[in-house]
N, C-alpha and C positions, 0 to 999 in steps of 0.2 A: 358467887361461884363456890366459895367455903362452905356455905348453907346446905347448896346442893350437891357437893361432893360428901358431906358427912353425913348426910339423910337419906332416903331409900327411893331420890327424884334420881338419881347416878343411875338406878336400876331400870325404872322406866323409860329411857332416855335409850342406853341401849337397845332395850330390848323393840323399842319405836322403832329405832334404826335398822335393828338385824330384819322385822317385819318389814319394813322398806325393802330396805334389799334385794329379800327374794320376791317381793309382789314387783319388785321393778323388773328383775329380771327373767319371770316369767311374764310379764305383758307386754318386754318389749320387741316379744319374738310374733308377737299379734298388728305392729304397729303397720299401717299401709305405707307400704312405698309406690312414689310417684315417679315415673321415666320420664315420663313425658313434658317437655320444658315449655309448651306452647300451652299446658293448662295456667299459667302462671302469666301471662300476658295479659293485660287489660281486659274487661269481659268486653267491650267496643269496641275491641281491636278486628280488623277483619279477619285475619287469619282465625282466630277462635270465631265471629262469627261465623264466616265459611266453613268451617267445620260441622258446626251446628245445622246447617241447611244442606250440605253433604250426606251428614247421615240421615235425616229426614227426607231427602229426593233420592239417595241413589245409595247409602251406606256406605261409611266408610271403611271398607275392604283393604286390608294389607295386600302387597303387592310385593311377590319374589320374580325370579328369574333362573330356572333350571337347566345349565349347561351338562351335557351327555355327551363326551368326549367317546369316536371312534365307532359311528355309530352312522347306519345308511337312513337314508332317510323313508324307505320302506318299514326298516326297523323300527323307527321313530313311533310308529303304529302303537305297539305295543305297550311301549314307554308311555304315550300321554294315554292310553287306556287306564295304564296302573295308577300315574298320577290322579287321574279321573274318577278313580274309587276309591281313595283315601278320604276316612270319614274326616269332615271340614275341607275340605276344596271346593270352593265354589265355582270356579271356573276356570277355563284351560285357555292358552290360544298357543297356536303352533303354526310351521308350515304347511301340516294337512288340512288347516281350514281354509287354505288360501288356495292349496293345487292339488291335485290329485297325487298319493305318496308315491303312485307307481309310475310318477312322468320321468323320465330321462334328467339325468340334473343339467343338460346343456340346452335342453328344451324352457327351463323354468324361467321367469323374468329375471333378469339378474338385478333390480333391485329388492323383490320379494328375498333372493335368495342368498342376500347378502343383510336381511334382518335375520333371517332365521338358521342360517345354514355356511357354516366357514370353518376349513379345514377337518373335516370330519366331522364336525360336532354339531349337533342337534340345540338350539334353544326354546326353552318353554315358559311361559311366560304364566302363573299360578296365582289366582285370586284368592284369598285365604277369607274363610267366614267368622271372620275377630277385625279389629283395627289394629293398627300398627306397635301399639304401647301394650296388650292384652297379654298379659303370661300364660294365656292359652296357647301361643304360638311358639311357646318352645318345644309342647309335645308334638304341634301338627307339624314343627321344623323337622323334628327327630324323626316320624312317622315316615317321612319323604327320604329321610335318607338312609333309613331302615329298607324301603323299598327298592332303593337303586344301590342297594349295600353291593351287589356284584356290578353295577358298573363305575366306572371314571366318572366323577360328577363332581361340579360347586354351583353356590348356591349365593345371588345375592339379592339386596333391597334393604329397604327401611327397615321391615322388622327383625332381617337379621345384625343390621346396627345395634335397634335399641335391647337385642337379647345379647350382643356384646357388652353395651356399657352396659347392662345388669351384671352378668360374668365378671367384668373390670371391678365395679362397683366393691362387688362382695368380698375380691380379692386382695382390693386395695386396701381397706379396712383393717384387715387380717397384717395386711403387708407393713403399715403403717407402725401400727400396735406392736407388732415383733419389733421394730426399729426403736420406738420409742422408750418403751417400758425399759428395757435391756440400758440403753440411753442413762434413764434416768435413773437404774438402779447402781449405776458407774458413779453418776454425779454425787448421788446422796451417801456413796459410801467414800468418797473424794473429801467430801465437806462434811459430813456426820462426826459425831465424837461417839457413838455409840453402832454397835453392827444389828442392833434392831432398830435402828429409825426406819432404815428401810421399810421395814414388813409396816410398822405402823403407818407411815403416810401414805403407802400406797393402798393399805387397808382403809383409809378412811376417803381416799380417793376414787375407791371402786366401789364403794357405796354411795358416794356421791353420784358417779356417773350412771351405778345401776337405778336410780332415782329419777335423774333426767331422760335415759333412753327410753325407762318404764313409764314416765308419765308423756311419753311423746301417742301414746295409744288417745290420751284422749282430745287428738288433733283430729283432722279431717282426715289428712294426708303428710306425708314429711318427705320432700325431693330429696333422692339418692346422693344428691351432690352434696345436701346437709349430713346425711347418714355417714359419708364416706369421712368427710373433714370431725365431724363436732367430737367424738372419743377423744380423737390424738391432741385436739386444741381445749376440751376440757380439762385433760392431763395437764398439758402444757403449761395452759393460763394460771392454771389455779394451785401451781405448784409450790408456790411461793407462801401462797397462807397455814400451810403445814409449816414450813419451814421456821418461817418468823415467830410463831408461837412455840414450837419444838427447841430451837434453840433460844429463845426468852427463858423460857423454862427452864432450863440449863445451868446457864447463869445465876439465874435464882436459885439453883441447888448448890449452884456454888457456893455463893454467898452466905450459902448456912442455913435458907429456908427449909422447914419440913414440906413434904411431897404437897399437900394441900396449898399449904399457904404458895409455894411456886409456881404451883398451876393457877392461884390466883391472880396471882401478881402478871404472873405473862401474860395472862387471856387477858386483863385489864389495858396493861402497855402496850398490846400489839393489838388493840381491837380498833384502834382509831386508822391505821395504818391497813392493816386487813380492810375493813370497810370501807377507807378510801381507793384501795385497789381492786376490792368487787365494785363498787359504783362507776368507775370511771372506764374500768374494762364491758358493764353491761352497758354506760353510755354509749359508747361505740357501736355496741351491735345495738341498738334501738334505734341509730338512726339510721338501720336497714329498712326498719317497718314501715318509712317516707316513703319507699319505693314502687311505683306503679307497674314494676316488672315484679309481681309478689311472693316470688323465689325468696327476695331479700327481705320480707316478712316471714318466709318459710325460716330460714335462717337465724334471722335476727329473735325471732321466738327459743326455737330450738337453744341456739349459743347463749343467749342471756340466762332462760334457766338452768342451764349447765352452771353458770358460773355461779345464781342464786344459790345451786343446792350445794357446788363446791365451800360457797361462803358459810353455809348453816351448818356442814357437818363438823367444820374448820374450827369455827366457836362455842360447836355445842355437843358435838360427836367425841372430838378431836382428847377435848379437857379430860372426858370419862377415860376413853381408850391409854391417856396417861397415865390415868392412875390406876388401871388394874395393871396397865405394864411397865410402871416405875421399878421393879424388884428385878424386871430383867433389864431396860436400860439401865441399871447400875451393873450389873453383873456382866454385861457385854460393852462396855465401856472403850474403846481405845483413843489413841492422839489421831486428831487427825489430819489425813493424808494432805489435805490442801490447808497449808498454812499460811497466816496473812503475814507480810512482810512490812515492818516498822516503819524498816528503815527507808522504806520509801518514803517515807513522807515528806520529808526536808527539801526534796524536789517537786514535791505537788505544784508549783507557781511557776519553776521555770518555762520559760520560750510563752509565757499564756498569751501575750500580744502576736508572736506568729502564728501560734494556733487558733488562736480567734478568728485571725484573718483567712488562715489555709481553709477553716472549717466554712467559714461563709462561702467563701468563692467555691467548695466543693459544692455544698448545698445550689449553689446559685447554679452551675454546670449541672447537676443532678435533675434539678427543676426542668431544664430545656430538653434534657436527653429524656425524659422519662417523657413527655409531652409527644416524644419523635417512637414509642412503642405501637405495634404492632400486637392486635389484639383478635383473640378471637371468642366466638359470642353464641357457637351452635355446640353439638355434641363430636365433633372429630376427634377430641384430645383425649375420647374415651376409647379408642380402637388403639388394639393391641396388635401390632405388625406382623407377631409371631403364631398370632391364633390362627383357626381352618378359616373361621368365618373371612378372615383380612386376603388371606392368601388366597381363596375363592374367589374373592371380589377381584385380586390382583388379577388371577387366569379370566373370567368373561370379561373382564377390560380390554385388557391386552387382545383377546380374539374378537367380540363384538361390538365393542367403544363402552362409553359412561352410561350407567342408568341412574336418572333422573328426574322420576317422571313429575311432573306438576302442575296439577289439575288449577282449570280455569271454568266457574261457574258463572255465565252470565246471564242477564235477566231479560225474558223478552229479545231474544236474537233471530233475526233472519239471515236468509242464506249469504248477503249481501254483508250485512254486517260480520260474520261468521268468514268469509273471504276477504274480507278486508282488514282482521286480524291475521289473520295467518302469512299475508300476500306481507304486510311491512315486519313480520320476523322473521319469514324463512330464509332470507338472503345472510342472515347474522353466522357467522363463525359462531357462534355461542349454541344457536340453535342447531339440533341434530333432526328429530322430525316432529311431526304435531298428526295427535290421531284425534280428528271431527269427523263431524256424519257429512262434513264436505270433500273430506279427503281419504272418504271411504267406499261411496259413491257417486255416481255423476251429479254434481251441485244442478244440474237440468229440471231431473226428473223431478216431478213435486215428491214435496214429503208424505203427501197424504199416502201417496203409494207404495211405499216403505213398508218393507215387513215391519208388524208390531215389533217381535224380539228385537229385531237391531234398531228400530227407533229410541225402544227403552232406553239401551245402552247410554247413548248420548241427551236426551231429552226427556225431564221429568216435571209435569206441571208447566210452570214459568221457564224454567231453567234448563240453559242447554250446559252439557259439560263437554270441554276437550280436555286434552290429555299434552302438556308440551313436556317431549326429552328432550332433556339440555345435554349439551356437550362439555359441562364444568361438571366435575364431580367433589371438589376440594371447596373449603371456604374460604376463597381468596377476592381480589378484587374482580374479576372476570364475574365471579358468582355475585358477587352485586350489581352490577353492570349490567349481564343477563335479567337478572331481577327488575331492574329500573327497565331497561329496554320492555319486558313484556305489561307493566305499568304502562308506561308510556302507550305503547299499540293498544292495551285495555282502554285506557282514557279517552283515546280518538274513536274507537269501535264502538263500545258499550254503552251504556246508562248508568248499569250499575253491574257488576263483577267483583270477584272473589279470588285471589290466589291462594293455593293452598297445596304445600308439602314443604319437606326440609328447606329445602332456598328461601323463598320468601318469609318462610316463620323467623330464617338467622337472620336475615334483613329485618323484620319486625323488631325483635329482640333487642337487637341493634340501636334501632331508632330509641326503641323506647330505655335500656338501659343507659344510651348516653345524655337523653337525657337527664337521668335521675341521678349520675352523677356526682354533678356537681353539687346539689344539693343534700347526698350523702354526707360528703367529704368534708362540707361546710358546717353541716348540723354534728359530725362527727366531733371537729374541731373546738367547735363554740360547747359542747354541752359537757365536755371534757375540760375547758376552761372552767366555766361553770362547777364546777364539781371539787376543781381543783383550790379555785379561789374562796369553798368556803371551807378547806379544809385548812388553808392558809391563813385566812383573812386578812389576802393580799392582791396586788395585782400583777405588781413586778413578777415574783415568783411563778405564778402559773403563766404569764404571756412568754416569760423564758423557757420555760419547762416544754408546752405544747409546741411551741419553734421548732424548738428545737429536735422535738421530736416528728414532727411533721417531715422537718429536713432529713430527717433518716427516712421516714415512707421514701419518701424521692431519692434518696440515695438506693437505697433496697431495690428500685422497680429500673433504676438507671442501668442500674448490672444487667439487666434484661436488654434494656439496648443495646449495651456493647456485645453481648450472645447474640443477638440480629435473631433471635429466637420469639416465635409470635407468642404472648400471655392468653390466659383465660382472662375474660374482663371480667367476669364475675370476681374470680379468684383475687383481682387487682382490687376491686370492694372490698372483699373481705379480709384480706392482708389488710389493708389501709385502715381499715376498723379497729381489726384485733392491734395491731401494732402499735395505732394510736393509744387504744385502751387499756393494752396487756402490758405496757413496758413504761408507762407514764409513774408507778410505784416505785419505779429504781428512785427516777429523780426526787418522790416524797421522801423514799427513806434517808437521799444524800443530803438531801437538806431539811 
């Protein structure tokens, strides 16, 4: 480090880094983001197969739901006309395709006219020419409501969900980042002995991030749930290895060393410590990459090289950035705010036998309570209460019931089979109605006779598809239940079928991340051991260290139980990772 601080390698090094920076920061406004959480699912999963043969027989078409509060049903005319020529609607269905608009409303069936038609208000039900995840559906959302800008209208379905958690997404990010940074510019001026440490760690820490977000471009794709978390927990994790070598350094000036020989001496002393804190924190997130739900390789990539490029700027950014700004941390010097107190010491041992004990029997209660959590595994926890799109969905609830629709693809079906699914779900509370070409027409008539158009609709090649709304619109246990039950009727009906929309993908999900679990959480543990014990060359040491810190995971997710408040499971992985990883350096540095 002498070498290269008094040669013209100091220059280069910077000047790498500044070229980093901005190449990161302009490529990582190019990076694709992924909404969609069902691409992430096993490629032999059925939901992702069923998708695949969805959009090959029939496309898969996002699906809204346009309420027109105060409005006759002759009027209604007018209304699905306009809808009707917005460019991207591919298709309409209303109550004028079912009755004539100029019938008397006491004349109409009353079950037609209680899908389409309650309390004044008109529903329209709009096929959009994108799928559900497509950021083209925010213009054709706007476009729709540009059109009915002079009347009372909301609007709901899947793809105005996942244009919410994009909204949520991008806000969160921003929302986070205000919290933290502020946070942490409290902390380092609390413990700092100098009023520019700040500007330096956090300058070498947004070069660091601008590094990781910029080289996230040369991935496939990076899920939003990565985007939203990885900034605030880059900051987070990696705050430590500025610090350890900033104040190493310190001391070294104390002691009398000139500015070079100090920055030697630190980067040397804290480089074994540093490095066991990047290692053991990217263990953790590596054993996302196990994960056959591959979010947690989405992840585990993103977070690890976060912490990589936090670790290189740390050791090799960090040392240069001292010494060109050694003249003003001397100049801006003061005591600082958070002092450590001596006098404590003398009671460091007191009460250790009841704390020992209280700690276990916590840990021990923590372990059972955190087992007794309440998790959730689809996109709900990204809807914001307060937005139009929330409050929309609220009002055609409230007037029309849940939409839910979820298409069921089956192979080789007769009318027979086709009635014999529908006959063992319709009696279910869960189930609201099911749209097939048997319960659209007399199941008598042969098919052959069937208009072409409406044949299409439901039948393409092998494949028949209906349509089942569910009457659960939340992710609760009912919405698996539902799920199971229409398994179930598939199994006895079909040969071979396909479920496919929100419900059945968080049930997929489901399946497949609790599986993968345990063997996160395991691999988390053990490679974190590993890591620890050869920084040790021990064993004692790290089997106490990771215990113990394991029993804090489990203490952290216990709080959740006693809130009766349901978790993100993902978010339950990846706390459990970082926490393992991120916090396992206290214990290197106490002993």
């Amino acid at each position: 480090m002498k070498r290269l601080l008094s040669g013209p390698g100091k220059h280069f090094i910077w000047i790498l880094f500044a070229i980093l920076f901005i190449a990161g920061g302009i490529s990582s406004i190019f990076t694709k983001v992924n909404y969609d959480l069902t691409d992430y699912l096993p490629k032999d999963s059925n939901t992702v197969t069923g998708i695949e043969i969805l959009e090959s027989h029939f496309g898969n078409n996002a699906m809204i739901q346009v309420m027109v509060e105060e409005l006759s049903i002759s009027e209604g005319v007018t209304i699905a006309n306009t809808l009707r020529d917005i460019p991207g609607v591919h298709n309409l269905i209303w109550l004028g395709d079912a009755v004539d608009p100029l019938t008397p409303v006491e004349l109409i069936d009353p079950i037609v006219l209680e899908r389409f038609y309650q309390n004044d208000s008109l529903l329209f039900t709009v096929t959009l020419d994108c799928d559900p995840f497509d950021p083209i559906a925010d213009s054709l959302i706007q476009s729709i409501r540009d059109e009915l800008s002079l009347t009372t209208h909301s609007l709901r379905g899947e793809v105005l969900d996942n244009i919410e958690a994009r909204r949520v997404a991008s806000k969160e990010i921003f929302k986070v980042l205000l919290i933290v940074i502020p946070l942490a510019i409290i902390v380092l001026l609390m413990i700092g002995r100098s009023w520019f440490e700040p500007v330096l760690i956090l300058a070498n820490l947004a070069v660091a991030i601008a590094i990781n977000m910029g080289t996230n471009v040369f991935l496939d794709q990076v899920s939003y749930i990565t985007l939203t978390m990885v900034m605030a927990l880059q900051l987070a994790l990696s705050f430590d290895y500025s610090l350890f070598l900033l104040h190493r350094y310190e001391e070294e000036r104390e002691n009398g060393e000139t500015v070079i020989s100090a920055i030697a001496k630190a980067t040397k002393k804290t480089f074994t410590s540093i490095t066991g804190s990047a290692l053991t924190t990217i263990a953790g997130f590596m054993a996302l990459l196990l994960m056959r739900y591959s979010i947690g390789q989405d992840m585990g990539i993103v977070l690890s090289k976060g912490i990589l490029s936090s670790y290189l700027t740390a050791i090799l950014l960090l040392p240069i950035m001292l010494f060109f700004g050694a003249g003003l941390l001397e100049k801006t010097k003061h005591r600082p705010l958070f002092m450590r107190r001596e006098t404590l010491k003398p009671r460091r041992y007191r009460g250790k036998l009841f704390f020992t004990v209280f700690l276990a029997l916590t840990i021990l209660v923590a372990f059972f309570m955190e087992r007794r959590n309440t998790y959730l595994y689809g996109n709900a926890s990204a809807e914001d209460p307060k937005s139009v799109i929330s409050i929309d969905k609220v009002n055609i609830d409230a007037t029309f019931g849940n939409f839910n629709p979820i298409v069921i693809l089956a192979n080789s079906v007769d009318v027979s089979q086709e009635r014999n699914f529908i006959d063992q779900i319709s009696a279910s509370p869960l189930i609201d109605s099911v749209d097939a070409l048997s319960t659209t027409v007399d199941p008598a008539i042969p098919r052959e006779l069937y208009p072409p158009q409406l044949l299409d609709q439901y039948v393409s090649g092998e494949f028949t598809r209906l349509i089942v709304y569910s009457a659960v619109s939340q992710e609760n246990e009912d919405m698996y239940q539902m799920v199971s039950l229409l398994e179930n009727a598939a199994d006895n009906a079909f040969s071979e079928y396909y479920l496919i929309g929100s419900a059945p993908a968080t049930a997929e999900i489901r399946r497949t991340v609790s599986e993968d679990s345990s063997m996160v959480l395991w691999v988390t543990f053990l490679a974190i051991l590993f890591v620890v014990m050869i920084l040790f060359r021990s064993l004692s040491i790290p089997v106490i260290l990771t215990v113990l810190i394991q029993g804090a995971v489990w203490i952290n997710f216990a709080i959740g139980y006693v809130q009766q408040k349901p978790l993100l499971f993902i978010g339950f992985l990846i706390v459990s990772a970082l926490q393992m990883g991120g916090t396992v350096d206290y214990g290197i540095l106490l002993t």
